[in-house]
C-alpha positions in Angstrom: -3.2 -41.6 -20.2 -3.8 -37.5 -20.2 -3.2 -35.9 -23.7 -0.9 -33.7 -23.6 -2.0 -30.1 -22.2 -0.8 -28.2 -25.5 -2.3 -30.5 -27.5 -5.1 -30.6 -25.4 -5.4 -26.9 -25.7 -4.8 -26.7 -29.3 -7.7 -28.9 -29.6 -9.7 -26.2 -28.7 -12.2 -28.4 -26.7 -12.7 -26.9 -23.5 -10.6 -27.8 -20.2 -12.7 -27.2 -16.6 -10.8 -26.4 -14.0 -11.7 -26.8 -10.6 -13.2 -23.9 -8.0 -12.0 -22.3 -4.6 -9.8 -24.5 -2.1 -9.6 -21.7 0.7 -13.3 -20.8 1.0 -14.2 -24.3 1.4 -11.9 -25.3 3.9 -13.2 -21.9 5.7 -16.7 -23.8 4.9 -15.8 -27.0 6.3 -14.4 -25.8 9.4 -10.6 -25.4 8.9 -9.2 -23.6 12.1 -9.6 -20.1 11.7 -6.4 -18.2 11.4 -4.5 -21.4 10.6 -2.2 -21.6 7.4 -4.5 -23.5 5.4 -1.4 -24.3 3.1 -0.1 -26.3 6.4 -2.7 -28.3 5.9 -1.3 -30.1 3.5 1.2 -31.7 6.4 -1.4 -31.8 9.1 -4.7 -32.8 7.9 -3.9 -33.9 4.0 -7.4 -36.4 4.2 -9.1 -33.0 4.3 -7.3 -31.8 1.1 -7.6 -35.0 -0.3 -11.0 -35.0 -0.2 -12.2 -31.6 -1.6 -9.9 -32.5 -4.8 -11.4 -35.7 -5.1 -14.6 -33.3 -5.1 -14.2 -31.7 -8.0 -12.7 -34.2 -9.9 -16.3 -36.1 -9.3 -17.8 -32.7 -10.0 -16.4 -32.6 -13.8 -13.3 -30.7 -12.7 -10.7 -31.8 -15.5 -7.4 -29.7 -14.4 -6.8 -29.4 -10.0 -4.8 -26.9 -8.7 -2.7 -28.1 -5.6 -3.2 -26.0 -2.0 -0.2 -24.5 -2.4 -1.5 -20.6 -3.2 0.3 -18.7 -0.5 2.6 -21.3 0.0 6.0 -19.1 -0.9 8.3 -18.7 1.7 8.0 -14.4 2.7 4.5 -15.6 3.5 4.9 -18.9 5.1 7.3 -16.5 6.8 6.1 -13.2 7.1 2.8 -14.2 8.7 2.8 -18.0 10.1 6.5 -18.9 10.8 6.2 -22.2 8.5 9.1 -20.0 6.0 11.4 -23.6 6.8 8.6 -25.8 5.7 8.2 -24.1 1.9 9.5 -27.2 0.1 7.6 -29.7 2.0 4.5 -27.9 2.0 4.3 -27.1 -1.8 5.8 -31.1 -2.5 2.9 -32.3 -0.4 0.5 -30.2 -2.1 1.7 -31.7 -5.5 1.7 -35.3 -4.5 -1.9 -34.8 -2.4 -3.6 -33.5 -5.6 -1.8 -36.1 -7.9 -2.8 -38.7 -5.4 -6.7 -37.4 -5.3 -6.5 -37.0 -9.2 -4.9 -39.3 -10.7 -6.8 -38.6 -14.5 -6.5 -35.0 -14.2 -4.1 -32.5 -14.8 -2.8 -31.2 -11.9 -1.8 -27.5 -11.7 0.7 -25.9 -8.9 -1.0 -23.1 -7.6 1.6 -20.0 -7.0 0.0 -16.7 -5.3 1.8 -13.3 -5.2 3.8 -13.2 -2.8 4.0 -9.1 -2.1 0.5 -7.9 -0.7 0.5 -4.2 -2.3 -1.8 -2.7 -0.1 0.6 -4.0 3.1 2.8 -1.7 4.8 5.5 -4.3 5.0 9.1 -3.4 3.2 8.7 -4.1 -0.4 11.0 -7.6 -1.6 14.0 -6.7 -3.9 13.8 -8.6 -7.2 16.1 -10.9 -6.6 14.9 -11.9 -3.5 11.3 -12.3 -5.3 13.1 -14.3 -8.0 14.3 -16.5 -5.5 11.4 -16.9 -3.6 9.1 -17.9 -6.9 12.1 -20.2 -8.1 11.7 -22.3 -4.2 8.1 -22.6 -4.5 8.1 -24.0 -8.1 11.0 -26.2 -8.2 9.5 -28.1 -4.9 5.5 -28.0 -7.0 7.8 -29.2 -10.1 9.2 -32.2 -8.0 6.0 -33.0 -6.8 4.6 -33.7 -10.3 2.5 -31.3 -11.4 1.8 -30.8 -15.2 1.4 -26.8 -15.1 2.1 -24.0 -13.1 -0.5 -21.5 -12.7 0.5 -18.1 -11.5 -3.1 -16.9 -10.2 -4.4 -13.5 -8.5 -1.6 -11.5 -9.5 -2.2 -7.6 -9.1 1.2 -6.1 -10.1 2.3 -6.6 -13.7 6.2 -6.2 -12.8 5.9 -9.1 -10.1 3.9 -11.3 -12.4 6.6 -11.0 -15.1 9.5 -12.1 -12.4 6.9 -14.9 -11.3 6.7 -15.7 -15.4 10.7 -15.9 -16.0 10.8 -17.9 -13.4 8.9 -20.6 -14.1 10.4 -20.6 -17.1 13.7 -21.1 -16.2 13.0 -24.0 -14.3 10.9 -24.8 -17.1 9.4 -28.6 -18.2 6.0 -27.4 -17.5 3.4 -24.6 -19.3 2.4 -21.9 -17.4 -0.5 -20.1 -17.2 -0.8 -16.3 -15.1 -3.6 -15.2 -14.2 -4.3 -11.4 -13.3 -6.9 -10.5 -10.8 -8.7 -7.3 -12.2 -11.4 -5.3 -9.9 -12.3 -1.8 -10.2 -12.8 -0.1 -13.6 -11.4 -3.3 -15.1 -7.5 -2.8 -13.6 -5.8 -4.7 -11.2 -4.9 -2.6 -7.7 -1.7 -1.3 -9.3 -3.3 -0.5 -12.0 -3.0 -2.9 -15.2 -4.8 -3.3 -17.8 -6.0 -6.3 -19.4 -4.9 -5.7 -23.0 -1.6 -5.0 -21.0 -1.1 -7.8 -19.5 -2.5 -10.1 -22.2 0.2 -8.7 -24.8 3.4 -8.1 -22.2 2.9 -11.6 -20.7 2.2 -13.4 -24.3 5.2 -12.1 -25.3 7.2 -13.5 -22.5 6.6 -17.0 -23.5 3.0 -17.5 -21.0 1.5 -20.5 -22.3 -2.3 -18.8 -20.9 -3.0 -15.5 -19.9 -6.4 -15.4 -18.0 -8.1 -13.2 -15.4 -9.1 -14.9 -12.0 -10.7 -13.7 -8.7 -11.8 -9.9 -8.7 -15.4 -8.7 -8.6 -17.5 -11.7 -9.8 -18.3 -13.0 -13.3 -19.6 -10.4 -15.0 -16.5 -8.4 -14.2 -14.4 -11.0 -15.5 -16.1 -11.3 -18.4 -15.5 -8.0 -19.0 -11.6 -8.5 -18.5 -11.5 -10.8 -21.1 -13.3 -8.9 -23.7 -10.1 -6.7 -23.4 -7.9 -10.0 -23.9 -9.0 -11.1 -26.6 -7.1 -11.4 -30.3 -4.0 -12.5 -29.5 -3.5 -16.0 -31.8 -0.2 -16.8 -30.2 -1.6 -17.5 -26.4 -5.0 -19.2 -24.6 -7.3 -17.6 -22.4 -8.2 -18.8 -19.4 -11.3 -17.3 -16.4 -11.9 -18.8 -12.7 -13.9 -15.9 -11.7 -15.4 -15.8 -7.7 -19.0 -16.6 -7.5 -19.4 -12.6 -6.9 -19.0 -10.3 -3.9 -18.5 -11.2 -0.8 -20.5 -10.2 2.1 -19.5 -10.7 6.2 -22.5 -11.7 8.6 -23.0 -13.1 11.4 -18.9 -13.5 11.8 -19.0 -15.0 8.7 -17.6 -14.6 5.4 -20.2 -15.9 2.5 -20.7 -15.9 -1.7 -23.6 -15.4 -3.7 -25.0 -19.5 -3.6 -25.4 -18.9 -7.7 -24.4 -22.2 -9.5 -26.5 -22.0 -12.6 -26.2 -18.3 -13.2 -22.0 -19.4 -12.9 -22.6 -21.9 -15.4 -24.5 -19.7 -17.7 -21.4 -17.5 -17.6 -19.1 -20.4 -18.3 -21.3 -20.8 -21.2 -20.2 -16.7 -22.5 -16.5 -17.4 -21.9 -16.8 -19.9 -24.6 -18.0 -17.8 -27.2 -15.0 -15.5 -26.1 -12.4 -17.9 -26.8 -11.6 -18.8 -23.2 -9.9 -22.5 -22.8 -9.6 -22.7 -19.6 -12.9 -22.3 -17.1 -12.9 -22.9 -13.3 -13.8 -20.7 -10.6 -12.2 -19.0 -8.1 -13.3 -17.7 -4.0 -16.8 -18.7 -3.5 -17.2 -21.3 -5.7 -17.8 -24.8 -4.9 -18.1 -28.5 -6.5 -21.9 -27.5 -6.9 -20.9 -24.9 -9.3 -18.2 -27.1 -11.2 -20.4 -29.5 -11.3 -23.5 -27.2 -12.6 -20.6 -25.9 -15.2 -19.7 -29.7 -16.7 -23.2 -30.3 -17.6 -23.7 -27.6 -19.7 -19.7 -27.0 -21.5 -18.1 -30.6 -20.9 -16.4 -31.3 -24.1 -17.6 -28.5 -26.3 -15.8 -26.0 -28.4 -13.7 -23.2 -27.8 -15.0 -20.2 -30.4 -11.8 -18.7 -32.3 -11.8 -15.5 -31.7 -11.5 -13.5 -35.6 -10.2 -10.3 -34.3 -6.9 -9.3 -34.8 -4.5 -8.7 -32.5 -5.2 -6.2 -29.6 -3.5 -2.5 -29.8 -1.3 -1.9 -26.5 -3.4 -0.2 -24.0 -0.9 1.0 -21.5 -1.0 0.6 -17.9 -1.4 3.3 -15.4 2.3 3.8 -14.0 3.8 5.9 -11.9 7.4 7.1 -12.0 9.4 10.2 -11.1 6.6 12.0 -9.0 4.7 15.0 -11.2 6.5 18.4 -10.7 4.2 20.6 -8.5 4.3 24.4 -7.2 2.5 25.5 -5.1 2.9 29.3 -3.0 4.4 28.1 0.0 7.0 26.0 -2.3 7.7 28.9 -4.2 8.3 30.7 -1.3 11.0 28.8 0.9 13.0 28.9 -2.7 13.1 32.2 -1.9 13.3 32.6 1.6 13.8 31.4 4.7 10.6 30.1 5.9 9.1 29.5 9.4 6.3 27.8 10.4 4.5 26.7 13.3 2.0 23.8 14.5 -0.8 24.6 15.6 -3.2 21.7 16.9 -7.3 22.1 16.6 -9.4 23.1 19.6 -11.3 20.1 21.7 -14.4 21.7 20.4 -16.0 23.8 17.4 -15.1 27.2 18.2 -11.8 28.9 16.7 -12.1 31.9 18.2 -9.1 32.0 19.9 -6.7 29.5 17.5 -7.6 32.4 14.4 -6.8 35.1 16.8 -3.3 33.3 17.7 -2.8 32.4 13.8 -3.1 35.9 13.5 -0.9 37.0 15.9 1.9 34.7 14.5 1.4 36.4 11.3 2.2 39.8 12.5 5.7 38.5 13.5 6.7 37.1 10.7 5.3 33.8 10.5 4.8 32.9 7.0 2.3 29.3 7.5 1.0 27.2 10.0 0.9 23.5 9.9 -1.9 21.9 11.5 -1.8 18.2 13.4 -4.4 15.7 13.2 -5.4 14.3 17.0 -1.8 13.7 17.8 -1.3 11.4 20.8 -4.5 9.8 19.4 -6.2 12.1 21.3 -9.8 13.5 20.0 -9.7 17.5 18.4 -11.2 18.8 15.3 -10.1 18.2 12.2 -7.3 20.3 10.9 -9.4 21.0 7.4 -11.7 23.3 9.4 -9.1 25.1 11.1 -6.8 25.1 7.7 -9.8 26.2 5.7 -11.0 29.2 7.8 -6.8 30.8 8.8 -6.5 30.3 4.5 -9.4 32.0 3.6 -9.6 34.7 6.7 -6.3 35.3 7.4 -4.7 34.6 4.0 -1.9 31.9 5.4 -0.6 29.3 3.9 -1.2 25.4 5.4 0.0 22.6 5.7 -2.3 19.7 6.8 -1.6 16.7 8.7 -2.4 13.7 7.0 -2.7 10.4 9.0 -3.2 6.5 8.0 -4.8 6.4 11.5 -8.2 6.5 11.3 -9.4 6.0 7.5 -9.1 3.4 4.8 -7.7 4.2 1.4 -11.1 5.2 0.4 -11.3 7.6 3.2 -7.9 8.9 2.7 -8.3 9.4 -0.9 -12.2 11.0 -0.7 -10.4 13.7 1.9 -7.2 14.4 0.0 -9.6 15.2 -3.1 -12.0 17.5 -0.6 -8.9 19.6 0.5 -7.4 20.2 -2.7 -10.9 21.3 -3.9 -10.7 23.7 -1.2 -7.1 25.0 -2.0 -5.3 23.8 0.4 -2.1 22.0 -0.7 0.4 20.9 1.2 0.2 18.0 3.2 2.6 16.4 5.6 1.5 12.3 5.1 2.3 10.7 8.6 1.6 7.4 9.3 -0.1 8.7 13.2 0.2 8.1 16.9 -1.8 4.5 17.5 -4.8 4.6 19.4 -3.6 2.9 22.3 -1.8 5.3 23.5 -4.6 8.0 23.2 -8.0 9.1 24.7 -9.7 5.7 23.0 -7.6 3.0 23.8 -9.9 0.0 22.6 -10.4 2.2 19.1 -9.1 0.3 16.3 -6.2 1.9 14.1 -7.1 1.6 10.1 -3.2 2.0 9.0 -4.3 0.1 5.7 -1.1 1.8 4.8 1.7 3.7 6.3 3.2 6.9 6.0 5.0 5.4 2.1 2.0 4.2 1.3 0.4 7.6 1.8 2.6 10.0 -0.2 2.5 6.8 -3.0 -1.3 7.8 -2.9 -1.2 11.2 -3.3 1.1 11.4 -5.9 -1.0 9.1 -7.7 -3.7 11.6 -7.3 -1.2 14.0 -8.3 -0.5 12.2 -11.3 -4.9 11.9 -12.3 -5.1 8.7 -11.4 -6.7 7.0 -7.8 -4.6 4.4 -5.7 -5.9 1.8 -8.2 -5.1 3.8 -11.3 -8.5 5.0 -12.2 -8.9 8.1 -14.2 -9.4 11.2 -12.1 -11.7 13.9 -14.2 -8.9 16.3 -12.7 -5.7 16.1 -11.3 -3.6 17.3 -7.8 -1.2 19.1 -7.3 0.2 18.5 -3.9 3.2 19.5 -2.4 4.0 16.5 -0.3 6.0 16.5 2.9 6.9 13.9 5.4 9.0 13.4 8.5 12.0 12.5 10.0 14.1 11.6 12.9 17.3 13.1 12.6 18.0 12.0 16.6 17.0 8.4 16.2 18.1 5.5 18.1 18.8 3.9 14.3 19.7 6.3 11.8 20.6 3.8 9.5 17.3 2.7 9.6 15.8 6.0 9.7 17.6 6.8 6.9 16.6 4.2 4.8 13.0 4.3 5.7 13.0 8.6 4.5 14.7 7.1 1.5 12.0 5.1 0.5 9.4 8.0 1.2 11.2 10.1 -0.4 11.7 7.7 -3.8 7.5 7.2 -3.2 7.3 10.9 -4.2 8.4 13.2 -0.8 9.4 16.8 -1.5 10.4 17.7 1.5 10.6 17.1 4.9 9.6 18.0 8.5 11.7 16.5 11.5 11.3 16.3 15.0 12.3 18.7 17.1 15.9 19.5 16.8 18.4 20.6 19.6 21.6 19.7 18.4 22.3 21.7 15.1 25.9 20.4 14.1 24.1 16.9 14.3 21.1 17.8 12.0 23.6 19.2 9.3 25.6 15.6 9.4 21.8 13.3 9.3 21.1 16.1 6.2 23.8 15.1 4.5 23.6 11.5 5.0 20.2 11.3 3.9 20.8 13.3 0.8 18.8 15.7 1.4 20.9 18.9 0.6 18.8 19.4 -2.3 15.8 18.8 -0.8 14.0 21.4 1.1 13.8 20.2 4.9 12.3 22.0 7.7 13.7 21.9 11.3 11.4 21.1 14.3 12.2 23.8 17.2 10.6 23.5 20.4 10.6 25.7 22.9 11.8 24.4 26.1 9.1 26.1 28.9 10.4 24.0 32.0 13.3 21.7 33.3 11.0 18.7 33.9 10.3 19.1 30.1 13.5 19.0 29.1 13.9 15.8 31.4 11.0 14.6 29.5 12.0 15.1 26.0 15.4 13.7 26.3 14.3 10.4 28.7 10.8 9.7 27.4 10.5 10.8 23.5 12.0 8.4 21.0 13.7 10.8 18.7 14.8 13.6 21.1 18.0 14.2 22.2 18.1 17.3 24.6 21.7 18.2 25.1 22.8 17.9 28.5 23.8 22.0 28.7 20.6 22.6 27.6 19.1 20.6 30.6 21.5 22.1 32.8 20.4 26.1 31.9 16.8 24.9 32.2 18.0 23.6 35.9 19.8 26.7 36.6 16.7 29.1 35.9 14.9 27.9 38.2 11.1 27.6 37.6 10.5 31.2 37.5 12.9 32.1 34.8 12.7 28.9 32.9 10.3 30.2 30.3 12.5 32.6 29.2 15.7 30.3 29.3 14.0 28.4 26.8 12.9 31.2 25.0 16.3 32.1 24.5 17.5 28.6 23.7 15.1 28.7 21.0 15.8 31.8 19.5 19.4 31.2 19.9 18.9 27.4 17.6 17.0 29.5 15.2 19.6 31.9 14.4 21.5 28.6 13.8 19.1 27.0 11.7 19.0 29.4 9.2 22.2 28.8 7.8 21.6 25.0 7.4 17.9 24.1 6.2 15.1 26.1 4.4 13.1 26.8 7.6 11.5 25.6 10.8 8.3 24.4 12.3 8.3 25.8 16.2 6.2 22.9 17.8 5.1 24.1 21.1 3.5 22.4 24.1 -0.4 23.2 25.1 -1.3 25.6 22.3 0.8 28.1 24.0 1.2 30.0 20.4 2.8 33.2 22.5 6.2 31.4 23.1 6.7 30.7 19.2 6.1 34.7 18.8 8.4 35.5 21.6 11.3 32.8 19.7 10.9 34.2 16.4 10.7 37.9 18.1 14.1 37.5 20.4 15.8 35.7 17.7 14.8 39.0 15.1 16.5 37.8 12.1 16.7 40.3 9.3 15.4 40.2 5.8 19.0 39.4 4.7 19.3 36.3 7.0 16.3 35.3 5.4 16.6 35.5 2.0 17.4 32.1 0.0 21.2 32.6 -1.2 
């Protein structure tokens, strides 16, 4: 008969857990792409057998194949959400069945993924989802829950009550920390050591991240707290992908000697985590089966507090200040098909001379190839002394990527940036490119308002902060404003200050999605577009989600003829302008082909006074 896990524990004789499940199915030849979870219902021999594995291996406490086996990702990625129960009571029984002498752990995964740009789950719905998976592992007989890989502190903590409240087992969470020591949302590990102890966590423990070493170095930071056991399953270090493949550092006797360290750390619980295999559970038995935990003699850690971000930092910068002021317009300019910039400065400059007070420059719209807008932006700033707004896509660079340029434009004082999620490839110049969209347009602004705050994506130190004044866009004319509503909501919670929309023809109905939207406080700046033809217009109102061209519009651009229809539109323009001013704090004239002399003849024919301009 086991010994009971506390007492087990308290005995301070070490307790070998087993290694990675996943990455030796992948090994083994598990169908790529399948729900290796499923497996429990489809091939459980196969599961069977690797827990029988480790068991032979020296593996003392088997966690079941249950990971991602919660129901949003059952759901939100293989359809199995109606099979949660079964899978994670299978899993139980499977590795009780395999195991019988061991102590058999339920495995629970997180079940957000916080670099996806899926909608974040709603605490409640995350209690829920953590209360399915546990209750069915809890059924199935396992002695422990382990709550393992976690990056975000908050969701670790709902995971944690949880468990508790269905209670009858211990639980142990594990964080996963990688860069700089912190977890991807940035936690630390003296955070999470102390905020988890004190929520009644039986073990607190780092698992997966970058490798032993790294993980030894997490637990340093745990370590001191009497009232709670340590636990470590690092990976067997950093993955590499050749030849198709994914692979690990073959490294069982350095992983054992590393075993050996988190001994002499105080760690009670040792396994491994991706990468690792019965060879290196086995290697670890023969050198720590059945030896002693060293007490740790420190005293209790000091809180070190967790990077986190709340109310977005307050920033100014000039073109800010001045559409508090004024009444400010704007037009998008979009980068040559080449290197020279000749003619766009010349047009920049012509805009200026009638009153234009920035231009905001697109990034390859229509995935189509141009320069860069940080050229462009860089030489109108410094030349022609305009302000700029940048275009900012999730198109076409990782979060490293994304972050590296943000930095570089800030260094070179430009500082506004309209974060867009961007047109996808297929509908471009490159069809067969791949789109990066690690994350969407949120997840952008969430980014740089972590720069913004002096901290990276992951909550890393920056040696110097932003200060970006962060726009985004909207849809007044959508075919779901609820949705688009909801969607500008969340941007704007992320840390939006204000907002560009698409071009806007029906005045009376941007005032109403303003209002809804909550925006009246916010300052919001009105797409205009010239109309330049009737088939345009046709266009527009038939073929561009998110235009509505009203049908009197249409019908003046029909009447002009093709002769006179530049002009109509002209007028049209000018005419919504005038409008405009009285309901947002300015407008963004988006016109088609670089044909930069239509915005001047708008912003000329509409020739609104100082007084019209000025901020009441």
């Amino acid at each position: 008969m086991r010994q009971n896990l506390v007492e087990r524990l308290r005995s301070r004789i070490v307790l070998i857990a087993d290694g990675a499940m996943g990455t030796v199915l992948y090994a083994r030849g598990a169908p790529k792409g399948h729900c290796y979870d499923e497996l429990n219902l489809s091939n459980p021999s196969m599961i069977k057998a690797v827990h029988a594995e480790y068991a032979a291996a020296g593996a003392e406490l088997i966690e079941t194949n249950t990971f991602g086996a919660n129901r949003f990702v059952l759901s939100t990625y293989y359809d199995l959400g109606a099979k949660t129960f079964e899978i994670n009571l299978a899993g139980a029984r499977i590795a009780r069945e395999a195991c019988p002498n061991c102590y058999i752990a339920g495995s629970v995964g997180p079940a957000s993924r916080p670099l996806d740009t899926t909608e974040p789950i709603g605490r409640e719905e995350m209690a829920g989802i953590y209360v399915e998976q546990i209750s069915a592992l809890v059924e199935g007989g396992v002695d422990l829950i382990v709550l393992e890989t976690m990056a975000d502190l908050d969701e670790a903590k709902i995971a944690l009550e949880q468990a508790v409240k269905v209670g009858k087992v211990p639980v142990v969470v594990q964080m996963s920390f990688v860069d700089e020591g912190r977890t991807i949302t940035g936690v630390s590990p003296s955070q999470a050591v102390v905020e988890l102890a004190d929520m009644g966590a039986l073990v607190v423990g780092a698992n997966c991240g970058n490798g032993p070493q790294a993980t030894l170095e997490a637990i340093r930071k745990m370590t001191g707290r009497r009232d709670v056991f340590l636990s470590a399953m690092p990976n067997a270090g950093l993955a590499s992908y050749t030849g198709g493949k994914f692979s690990y550092p073959h490294n069982p006797d350095y992983f054992a000697s590393c075993a050996e360290e988190f001994l002499k750390l105080g760690v009670a619980i040792v396994g491994g985590c991706c990468g690792t295999t019965p060879e290196h559970i086995a290697t670890v038995s023969s050198r720590i089966l059945g030896k002693k935990v060293v007490v740790p003699k420190r005293g209790a850690k000091k809180l070190e507090k967790a990077v986190r971000i709340g109310s977005p930092p307050v920033v100014s910068t000039p073109l800010k200040e001045m559409v508090s002021r004024k009444f400010t317009i704007t037009v998008e300019l979009s980068p040559p098909k080449g290197t020279e910039l000749t003619d766009d400065l010349s047009s920049a400059g012509e805009l200026k001379e009638v009153g234009v007070d920035a231009v905001s420059i697109s990034e390859s719209p229509m995935a189509r190839i141009r320069m860069s807008p940080v050229a462009l932006g860089h030489r109108i700033k410094t030349e022609l002394g305009m302000d700029v707004i940048l275009h900012f896509t999730c198109r076409d660079r990782n979060i490293l990527g994304l972050q590296a340029d943000l930095l570089s434009v800030y260094a070179l004082g430009m500082v506004n940036i309209l974060a867009l999620t961007g047109d996808p490839p297929s509908v471009g110049d490159y069809p067969f490119a791949t789109g990066v969209y690690e994350v969407n347009s949120r997840g952008l602004v969430e980014i740089v308002n972590k720069l913004n705050s002096g901290v990276d994506y992951l909550g890393n130190r920056l040696s110097s902060a932003t200060a970006f004044w962060i726009g985004v866009a909207a849809s007044p004319a959508s075919e779901d404003p609820e949705n688009e509503i909801k969607r500008l909501g969340e941007k704007m919670k992320a840390g939006a200050q204000f907002v560009v929309t698409q071009p806007v023809f029906d005045v009376e109905g941007l005032s109403d999605f303003i209002k809804r939207a909550n925006l009246r406080e916010k300052p919001v700046f009105a797409g205009l577009m010239p109309l330049v033809s009737s088939r345009q217009a046709e266009f527009l109102h038939h073929e561009v989600p998110g235009i509505t061209v009203p049908e009197s519009m249409r019908k003046a651009m029909r009447t002009a003829g093709e002769r006179k229809a530049r002009k109509m539109g002209v007028t049209i323009a000018a005419d919504l302008l005038n409008q405009l001013v009285e309901v947002v704090s300015g407008v963004c004239v988006m016109v088609p082909l670089r044909r930069y002399s239509v915005a001047a003849e708008v912003i000329t024919e509409a020739d609104l006074s100082e007084a019209a301009r000025s901020a009441p």
